[in-house]
C-alpha positions in Angstrom: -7.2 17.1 11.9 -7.9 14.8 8.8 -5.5 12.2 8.4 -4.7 11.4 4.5 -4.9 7.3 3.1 -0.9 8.5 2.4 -0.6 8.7 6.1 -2.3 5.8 6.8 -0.4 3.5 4.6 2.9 4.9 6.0 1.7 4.1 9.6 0.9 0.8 8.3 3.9 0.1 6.4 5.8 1.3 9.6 3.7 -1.2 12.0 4.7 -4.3 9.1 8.5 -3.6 9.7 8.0 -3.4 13.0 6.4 -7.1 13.0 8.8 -7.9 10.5 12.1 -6.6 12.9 10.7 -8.5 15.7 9.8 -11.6 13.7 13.2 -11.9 12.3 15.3 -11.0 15.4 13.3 -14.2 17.5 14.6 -16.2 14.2 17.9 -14.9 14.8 18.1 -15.4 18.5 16.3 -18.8 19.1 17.9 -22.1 19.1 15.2 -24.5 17.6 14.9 -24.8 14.1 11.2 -25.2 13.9 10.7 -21.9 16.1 13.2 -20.4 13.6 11.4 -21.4 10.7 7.7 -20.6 12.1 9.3 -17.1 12.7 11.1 -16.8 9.0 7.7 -17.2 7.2 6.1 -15.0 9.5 9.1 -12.4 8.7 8.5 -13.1 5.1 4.7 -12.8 5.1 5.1 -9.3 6.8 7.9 -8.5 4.1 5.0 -9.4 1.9 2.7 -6.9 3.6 5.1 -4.3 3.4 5.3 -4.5 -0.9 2.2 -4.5 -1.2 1.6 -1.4 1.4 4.4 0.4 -0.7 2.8 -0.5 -4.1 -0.5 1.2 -2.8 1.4 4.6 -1.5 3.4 5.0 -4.5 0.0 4.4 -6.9 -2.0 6.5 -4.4 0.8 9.3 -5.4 1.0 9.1 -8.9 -2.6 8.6 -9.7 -4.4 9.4 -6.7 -6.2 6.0 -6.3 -5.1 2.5 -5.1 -4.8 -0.4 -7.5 -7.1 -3.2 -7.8 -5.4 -5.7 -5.8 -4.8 -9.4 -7.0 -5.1 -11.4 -3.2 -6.2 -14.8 -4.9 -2.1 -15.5 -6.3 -1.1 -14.7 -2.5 -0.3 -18.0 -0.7 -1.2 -17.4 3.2 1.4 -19.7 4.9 -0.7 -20.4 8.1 -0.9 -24.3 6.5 2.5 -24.1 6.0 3.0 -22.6 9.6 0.5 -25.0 11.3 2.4 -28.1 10.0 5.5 -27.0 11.6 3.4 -26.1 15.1 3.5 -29.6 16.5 3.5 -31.0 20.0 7.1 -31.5 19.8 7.9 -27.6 19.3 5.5 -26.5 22.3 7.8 -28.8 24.6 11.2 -27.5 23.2 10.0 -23.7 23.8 10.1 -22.9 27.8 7.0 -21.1 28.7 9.0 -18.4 30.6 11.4 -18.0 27.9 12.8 -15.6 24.9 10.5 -17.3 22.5 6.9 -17.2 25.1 8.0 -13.6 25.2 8.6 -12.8 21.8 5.2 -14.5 20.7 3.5 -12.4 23.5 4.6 -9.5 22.5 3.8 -10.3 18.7 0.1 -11.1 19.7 -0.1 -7.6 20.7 1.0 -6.0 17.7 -1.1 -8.5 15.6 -4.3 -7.1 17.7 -3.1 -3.6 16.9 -2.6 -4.5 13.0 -5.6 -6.4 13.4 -7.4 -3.2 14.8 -5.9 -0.4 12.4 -6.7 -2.4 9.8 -10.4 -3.0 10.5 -10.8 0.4 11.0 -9.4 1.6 7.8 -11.6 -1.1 6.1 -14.9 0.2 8.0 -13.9 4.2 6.8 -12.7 3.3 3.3 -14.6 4.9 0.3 -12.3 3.5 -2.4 -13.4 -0.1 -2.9 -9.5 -0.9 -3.9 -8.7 0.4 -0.2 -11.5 -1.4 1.7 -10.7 -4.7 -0.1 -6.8 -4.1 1.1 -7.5 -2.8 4.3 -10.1 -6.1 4.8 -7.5 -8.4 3.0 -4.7 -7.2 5.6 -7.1 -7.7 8.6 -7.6 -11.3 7.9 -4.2 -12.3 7.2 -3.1 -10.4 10.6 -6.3 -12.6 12.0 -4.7 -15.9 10.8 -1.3 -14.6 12.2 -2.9 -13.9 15.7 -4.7 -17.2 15.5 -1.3 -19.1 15.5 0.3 -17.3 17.9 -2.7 -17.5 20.1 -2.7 -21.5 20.0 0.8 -21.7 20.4 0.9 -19.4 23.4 -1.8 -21.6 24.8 0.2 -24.8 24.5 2.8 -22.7 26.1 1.1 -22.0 29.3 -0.9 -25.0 29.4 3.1 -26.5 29.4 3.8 -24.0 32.0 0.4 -25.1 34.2 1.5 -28.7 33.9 5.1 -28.7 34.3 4.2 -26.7 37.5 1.4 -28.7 38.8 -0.9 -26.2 38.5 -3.6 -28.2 37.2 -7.0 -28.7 39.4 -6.8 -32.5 39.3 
């Protein structure tokens, strides 16, 4: 069964607000303000991923083709991100807590995003789509790199609060 680039872009527009529910509901719940705001722009970067997945499926219906995209006016807000990720936020986030969880489980969907994405790029006949599809990957990269380091200051917290260090 041949899946359609209509298909696709649903699936992927269904995997953003997915990232997007989960990104805004650890805002919601978590009581520091600079988890809450590393978790808003994420929310709002996935928001961002969303328009433009919906721009491409309602161009890819009218005229059969996706759009040349426009990625150089985007601004990626992993600066904006990594001045908030300080040493000061690792220690105010419990390693065991809502938040570790949360950014576990949100390294796990960026891998999948991360993976779809490639994918779609590596297939992709349209040069419009690859460029997307590689555009997407990267950003979901850059998203995964941040909540990669910060889990690692997380457990390397947990390691140390917990003597678990081998000196």
């Amino acid at each position: 069964m041949k899946t359609d680039l209509s298909d696709i872009l649903k699936q992927a527009i269904i995997m953003e607000a997915r990232g997007k529910s989960l990104y805004q509901k650890v805002a919601e719940q978590t009581e520091n303000k600079d988890v809450k705001k590393i978790f808003d722009i994420m929310a709002e970067e996935e928001q961002t991923h969303i328009e433009f997945l919906t721009r491409q499926l309602i161009n890819l219906k009218n005229k059969q083709q996706f759009e040349k995209n426009d990625f150089s006016s985007q601004e990626h807000a992993e600066e904006a991100v990594n001045k908030i990720l300080t040493q000061e936020i690792t220690e105010k986030i419990s390693g065991a807590g809502f938040e570790a969880a949360a950014i576990s489980a949100a390294i796990d969907m960026e891998n999948k995003s991360i993976e779809v994405y490639s994918e779609q790029a590596k297939k992709a006949t349209d040069p419009n789509a690859k460029e997307l599809f590689e555009w997407l990957a990267n950003w979901e990269k850059g998203h995964h790199k941040l909540l990669i380091e910060l889990n690692k200051q997380l457990t390397e917290k947990v390691w140390y609060d917990n003597s678990f260090w081998p000196f």
